[in-house]
N, C-alpha and C positions, 0 to 999 in steps of 0.2 A: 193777348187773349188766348187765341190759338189751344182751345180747349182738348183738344186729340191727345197735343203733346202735355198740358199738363197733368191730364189721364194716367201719362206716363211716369212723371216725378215719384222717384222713389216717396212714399208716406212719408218719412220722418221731415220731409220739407214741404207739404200740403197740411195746412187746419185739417183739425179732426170735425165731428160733425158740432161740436162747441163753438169754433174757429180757434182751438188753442195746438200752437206748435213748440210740443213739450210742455214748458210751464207758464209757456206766454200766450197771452191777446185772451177772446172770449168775448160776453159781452155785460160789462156792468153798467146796466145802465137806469135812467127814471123809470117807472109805469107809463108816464105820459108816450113813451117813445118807444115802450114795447109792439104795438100792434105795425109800427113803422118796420123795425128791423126786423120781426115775425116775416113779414112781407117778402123783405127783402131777403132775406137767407131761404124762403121755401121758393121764389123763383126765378132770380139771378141769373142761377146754371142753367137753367131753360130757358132764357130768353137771351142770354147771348150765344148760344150753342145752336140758335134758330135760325134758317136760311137767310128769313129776311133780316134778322141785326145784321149777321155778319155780312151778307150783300151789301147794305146802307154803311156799314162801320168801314170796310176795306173800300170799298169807295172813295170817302170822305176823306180816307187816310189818303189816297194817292193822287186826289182831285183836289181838296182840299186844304191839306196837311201840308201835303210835299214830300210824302216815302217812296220811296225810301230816301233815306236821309245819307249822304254818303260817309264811307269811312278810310279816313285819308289817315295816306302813309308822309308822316309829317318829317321829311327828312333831315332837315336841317335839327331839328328836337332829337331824331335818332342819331344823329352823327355825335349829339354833343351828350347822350346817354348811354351811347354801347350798344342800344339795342334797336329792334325795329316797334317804336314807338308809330301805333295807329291813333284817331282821332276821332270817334264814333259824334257825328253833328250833327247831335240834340238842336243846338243854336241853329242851324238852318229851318227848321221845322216851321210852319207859319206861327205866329206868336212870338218867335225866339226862344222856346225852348221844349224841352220833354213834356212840360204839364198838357197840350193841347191833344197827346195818344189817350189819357185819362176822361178829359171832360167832352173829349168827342160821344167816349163810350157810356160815361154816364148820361151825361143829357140823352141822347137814346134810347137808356135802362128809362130814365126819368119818363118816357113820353110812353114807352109800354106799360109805365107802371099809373098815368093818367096826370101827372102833377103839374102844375100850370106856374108854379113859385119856384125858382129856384136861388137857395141862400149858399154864402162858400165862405170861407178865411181865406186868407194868404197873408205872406210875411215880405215876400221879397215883391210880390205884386205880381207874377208872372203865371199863377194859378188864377188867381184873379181875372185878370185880364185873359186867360184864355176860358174860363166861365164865363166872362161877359162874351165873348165872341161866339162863343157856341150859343148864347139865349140870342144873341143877336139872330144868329143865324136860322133859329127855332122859333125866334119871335115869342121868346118866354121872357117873365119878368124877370130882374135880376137884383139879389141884393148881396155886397160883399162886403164883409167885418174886416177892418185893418188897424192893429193898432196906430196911434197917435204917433210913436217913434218914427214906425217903419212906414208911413204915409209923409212923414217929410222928408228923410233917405232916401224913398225910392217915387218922387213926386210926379216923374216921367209915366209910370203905372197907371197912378190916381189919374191922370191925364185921359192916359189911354183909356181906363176902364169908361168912365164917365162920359167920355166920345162914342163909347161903343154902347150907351144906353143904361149904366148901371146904376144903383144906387151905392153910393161908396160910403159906411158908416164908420167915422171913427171908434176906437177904443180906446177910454179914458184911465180905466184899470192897471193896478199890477204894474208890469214892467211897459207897457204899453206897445209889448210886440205879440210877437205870433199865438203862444199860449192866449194871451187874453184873447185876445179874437176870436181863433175856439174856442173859448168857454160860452164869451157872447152868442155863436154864433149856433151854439147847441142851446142856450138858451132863448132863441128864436124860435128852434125847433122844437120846444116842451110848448111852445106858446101856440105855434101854429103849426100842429103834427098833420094835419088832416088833409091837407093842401100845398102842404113845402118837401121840396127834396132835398136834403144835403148835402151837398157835391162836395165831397172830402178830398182835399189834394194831393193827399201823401198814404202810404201804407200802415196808417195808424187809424184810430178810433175801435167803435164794437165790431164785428164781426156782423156781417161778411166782409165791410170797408177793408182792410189790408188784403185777403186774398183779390177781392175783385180790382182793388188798383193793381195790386199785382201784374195779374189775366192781363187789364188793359197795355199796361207798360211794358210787358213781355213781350212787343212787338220789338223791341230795342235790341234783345239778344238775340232774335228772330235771325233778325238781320245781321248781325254783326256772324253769326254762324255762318249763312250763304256767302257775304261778301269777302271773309278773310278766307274760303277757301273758294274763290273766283279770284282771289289776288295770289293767293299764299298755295294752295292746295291741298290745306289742310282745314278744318274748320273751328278749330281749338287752340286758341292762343296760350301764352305761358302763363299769363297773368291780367286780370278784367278789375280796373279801377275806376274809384267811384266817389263821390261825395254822399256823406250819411250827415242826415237832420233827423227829419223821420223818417226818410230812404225810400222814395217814392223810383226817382231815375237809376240807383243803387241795385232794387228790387228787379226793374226793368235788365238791367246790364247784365244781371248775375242771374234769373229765374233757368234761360235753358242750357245752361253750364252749372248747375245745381249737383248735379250727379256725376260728373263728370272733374272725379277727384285730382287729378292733372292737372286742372284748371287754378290758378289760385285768384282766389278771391277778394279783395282787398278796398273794405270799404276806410272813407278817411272822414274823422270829423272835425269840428270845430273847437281847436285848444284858443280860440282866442284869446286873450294879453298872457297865456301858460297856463298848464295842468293845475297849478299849485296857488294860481296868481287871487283865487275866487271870481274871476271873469271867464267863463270858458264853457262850452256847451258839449263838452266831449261826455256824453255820456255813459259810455261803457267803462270810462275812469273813473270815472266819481257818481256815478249811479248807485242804487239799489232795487231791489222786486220792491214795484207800488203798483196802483192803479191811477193811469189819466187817460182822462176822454177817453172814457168808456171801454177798455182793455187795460189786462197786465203785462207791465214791460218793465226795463231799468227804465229809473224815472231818479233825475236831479231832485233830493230831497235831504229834509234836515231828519234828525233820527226818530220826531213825533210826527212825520210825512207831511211837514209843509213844503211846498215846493220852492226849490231854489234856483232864483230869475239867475237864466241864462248869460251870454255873450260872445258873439260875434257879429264881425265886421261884416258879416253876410246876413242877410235878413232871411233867406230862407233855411240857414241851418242856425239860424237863434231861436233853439223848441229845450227845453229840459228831461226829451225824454227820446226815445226810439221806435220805430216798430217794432212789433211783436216777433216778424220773422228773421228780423235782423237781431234780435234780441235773441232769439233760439240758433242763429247760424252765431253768435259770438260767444253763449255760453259749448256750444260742440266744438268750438272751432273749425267751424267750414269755410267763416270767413276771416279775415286776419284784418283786424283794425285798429288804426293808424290814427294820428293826428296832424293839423297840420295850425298854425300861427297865424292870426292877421295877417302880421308882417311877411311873413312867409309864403302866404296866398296870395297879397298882392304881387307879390317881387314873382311869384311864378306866373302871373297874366300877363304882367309886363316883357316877363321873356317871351312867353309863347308870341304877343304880338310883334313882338323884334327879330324875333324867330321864323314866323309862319304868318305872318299878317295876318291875326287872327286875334279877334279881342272875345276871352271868354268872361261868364262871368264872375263875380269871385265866388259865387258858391262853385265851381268847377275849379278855380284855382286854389281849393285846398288837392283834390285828387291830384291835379297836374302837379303842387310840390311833393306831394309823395313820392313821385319818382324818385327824388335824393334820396329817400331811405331807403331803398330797395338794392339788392344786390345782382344787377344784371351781367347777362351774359351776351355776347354777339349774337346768338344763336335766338334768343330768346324774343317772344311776341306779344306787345305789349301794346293792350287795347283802354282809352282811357276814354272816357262817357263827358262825352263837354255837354253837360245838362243844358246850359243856356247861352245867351251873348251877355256881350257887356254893358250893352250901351247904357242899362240904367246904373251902373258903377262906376261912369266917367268922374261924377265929382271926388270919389274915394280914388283911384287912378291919379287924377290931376291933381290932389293934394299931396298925393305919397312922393311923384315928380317932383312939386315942389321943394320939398321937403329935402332929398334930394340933389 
């Protein structure tokens, strides 16, 4: 959140009064859902910038949450990479991972904005399930879109959500992962605008949705600034890696090293079975300028803009498209993005827990094989955003062992 400092961001990586940065995001959206996002874009900045949000939100984060979250110098990982490889842990956060800095701050925005319904998507289950804990917590209703796929991959979730009071809806649609579920779950919202809040989990849809997950998730580099120069004495590492779907934890990692050209930026996505294989959700490869869910971004599509179903072995970075802000830091190149393999992402969880006793999840396990492409130095400081744990990726884990 931390609205002082993003005051500060140079323009060319803050939405304009549109929300487009550069030639991305904006908001294309139904009529039915104009008077909703009218709403939200005229009071947003004022009601998170308000004594009492942010009393109740920093609160929640350090009573609640469990922030700060620490950022561990993972030595055995640095001895076997040349460098001083740090471990920014997302996955200790209640929840298990980044999503719960988001849906803190929305449900919040939600209860000043009057809404009593609260609907979400999720693909990996772990936005999911941290919207269900915050209505829990708010004693609001909750309903969460999951597709069909990724509700039997990630069944551990569907558990969790529906212990903690949710309504958990399949989706029957499409490829039956993340995408369909947003679409579902904006089609809830054309149906019941009047009464329902959105809770968007990643840096994607109309505008304000990516700046304001943003704000919320910029808690991540918040921290990661103070804590590497309480270890290091410096507060600007060499290099800030990330996993990119629709770049919600990516956003968070990277927002207050934005300006701070030193810094390299290095989001990683999902090449699932390879670039070339037509399984793979690396977007900024095989993208183009389209519009989904409600902004313009590269979006996985065929050349008359149907959309082309994704793949990876990760459910939260199986989406065919990007953020908008992450869309504009890869057309500038401010950020440098990477890919990384199934195969590649699990063999990199696998090490880190052999490593560091430490099971991330695979959507973190593409950023953590990133390391091998990278050309490090002894000297050099390398901070990498374990978005989540693993425990709901055991069964994909225990097969690749076998396998093995």
């Amino acid at each position: 959140m931390n609205g002082e400092k993003a005051a500060n961001l140079l323009k060319e990586f803050q939405p304009d009064e549109n929300g487009f940065y550069g030639r991305y995001g904006g908001a294309f959206i139904p009529e039915m859902l104009y008077a909703n996002i009218e709403q939200l874009k005229s009071r947003y900045l004022d009601i998170i910038a308000g004594a009492a949000f942010k009393k109740e939100y920093f609160s929640l984060l350090k009573d609640y949450v469990g922030r700060p979250t620490p950022l561990y110098l993972a030595q055995r990982l640095s001895a076997h990479f040349g460098a001083s490889v740090f471990l920014k842990r997302e996955d200790l956060c209640h929840t298990g991972a980044h999503k719960i800095n988001n849906t803190i701050g929305q449900i919040l925005l939600a209860g000043h904005l009057g809404k009593k319904r609260i609907i979400a998507e999720t693909g990996a289950g772990q936005h999911g399930v941290a919207t269900a804990t915050v209505c829990a917590l708010k004693g609001l209703q909750c309903v969460v879109y999951m597709g069909e796929k990724d509700m039997a991959r990630q069944a551990p979730n569907v558990a969790r959500m529906k212990m903690l009071g949710a309504e958990v809806i399949p989706v029957m649609s499409g490829s039956k992962t993340l995408k369909d579920a947003t679409n579902e779950a904006i089609r809830d919202w054309i149906g019941n605008a009047k009464d329902t809040y959105y809770l968007i989990g990643s840096v994607v849809g109309p505008h304000p949705y990516p700046d304001m997950v943003a704000r919320f998730q910029s808690i991540i580099s918040d921290e990661i600034r103070k804590q590497l120069h309480e270890q290091t004495g410096t507060s600007l590492p060499d290099y800030v890696l990330a996993c990119v779907g629709g770049g919600s934890n990516a956003a968070g990692a990277f927002y207050h090293f934005l300006d701070d050209r030193q810094v390299q930026l290095i989001a990683v996505e999902a090449a699932g079975h390879g670039i070339t294989s037509g399984k793979s959700a690396a977007t900024t490869q095989l993208g183009t300028d389209g519009i989904l869910h409600g902004s313009r971004s590269l979006v996985m599509q065929t050349e008359d803009g149907q959309v082309v179903e994704p793949h990876s072995i990760s459910a939260g970075l199986d989406y065919p498209g990007i953020g908008p802000l992450h869309a504009h830091l890869f057309e500038t190149g401010r950020a440098k993005f990477l890919h990384a393999t199934d195969t590649e992402s699990v063999a990199a969880c696998i090490q880190l827990a052999r490593m560091e006793g430490i099971i991330p999840a695979l959507e973190s396990g593409h950023a953590l094989a990133a390391l091998a492409q990278l050309q490090l130095k002894s000297t050099d400081k390398v901070v990498i955003c374990l978005s989540g744990r693993g425990d709901k990726d055991m069964e994909n884990f225990a097969l690749e062992m076998l396998n093995t």
